[in-house]
N, C-alpha and C positions, 0 to 999 in steps of 0.2 A: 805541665806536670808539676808534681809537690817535689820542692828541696827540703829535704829535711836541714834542720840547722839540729846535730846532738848536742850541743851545749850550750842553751838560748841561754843569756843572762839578762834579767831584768828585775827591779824593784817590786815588777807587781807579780811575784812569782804565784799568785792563785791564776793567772791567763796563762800559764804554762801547760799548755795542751796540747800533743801531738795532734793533727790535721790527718782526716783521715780519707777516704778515698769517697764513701758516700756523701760526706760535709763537704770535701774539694767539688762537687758534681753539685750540689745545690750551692757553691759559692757562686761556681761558671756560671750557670746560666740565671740567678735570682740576683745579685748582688753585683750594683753599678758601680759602686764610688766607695774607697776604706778609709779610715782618718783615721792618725794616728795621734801619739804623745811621745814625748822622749823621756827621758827619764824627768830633766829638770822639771818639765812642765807639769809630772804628776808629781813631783816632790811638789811643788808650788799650789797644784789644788790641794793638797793636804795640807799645809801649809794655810791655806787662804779659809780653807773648812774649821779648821782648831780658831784664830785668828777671828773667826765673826762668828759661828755657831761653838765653839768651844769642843766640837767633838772629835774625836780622833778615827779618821776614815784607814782604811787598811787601802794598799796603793791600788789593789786590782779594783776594789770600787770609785779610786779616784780617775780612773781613767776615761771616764764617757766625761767628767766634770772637767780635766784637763781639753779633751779636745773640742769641747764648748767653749772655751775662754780662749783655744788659740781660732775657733774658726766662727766666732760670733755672727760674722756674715751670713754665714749660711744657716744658722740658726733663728737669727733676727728673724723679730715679730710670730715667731710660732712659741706653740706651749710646749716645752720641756720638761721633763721629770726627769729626775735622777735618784737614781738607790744608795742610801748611805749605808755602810756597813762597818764595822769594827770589830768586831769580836774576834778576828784573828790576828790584831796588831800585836805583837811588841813591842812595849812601850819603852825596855831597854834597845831597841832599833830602830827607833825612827830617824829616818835619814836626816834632819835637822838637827838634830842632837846629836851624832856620831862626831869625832874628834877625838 
């Protein structure tokens, strides 16, 4: 059954989405394996994205790119795409710059 968590905190607050009963019922039975990111590892694809493409990713699009780079194995030798997106950054908040 679904726990809710009410006060999820994370970096990529656009994947802030309650889980609902008909999506928990296609998670059950279609969906084998979840991967996840922690916060550092999407601060670090964002990070790694500014650093070689110069662009500035919003954290909830860094998240499929974070857990590519921690689970490369299992990505090895297939074709991958990734969506970059930005437009909802705050560029007074990005987590590398805070201090």
């Amino acid at each position: 059954h679904i726990i809710a968590d009410d006060a999820p905190k994370t970096i990529a607050d656009g994947l802030l989405v309650p889980l609902k009963d008909l999506t928990w019922h296609f998670v059950r039975k279609h969906v084998t394996d979840i991967l996840t990111a922690s916060e550092q590892e999407i601060v670090d694809a964002m990070k790694l994205t500014w650093k070689h493409l110069r662009v500035v990713m919003e954290p909830s699009s860094a998240v499929p790119l974070a857990i590519i780079l921690k689970n490369r194995d299992v990505f090895a030798g297939k074709r991958v795409g990734v969506i970059i997106t930005g437009g909802n950054v705050d560029l007074d908040r990005l987590p590398w710059m805070a201090g």
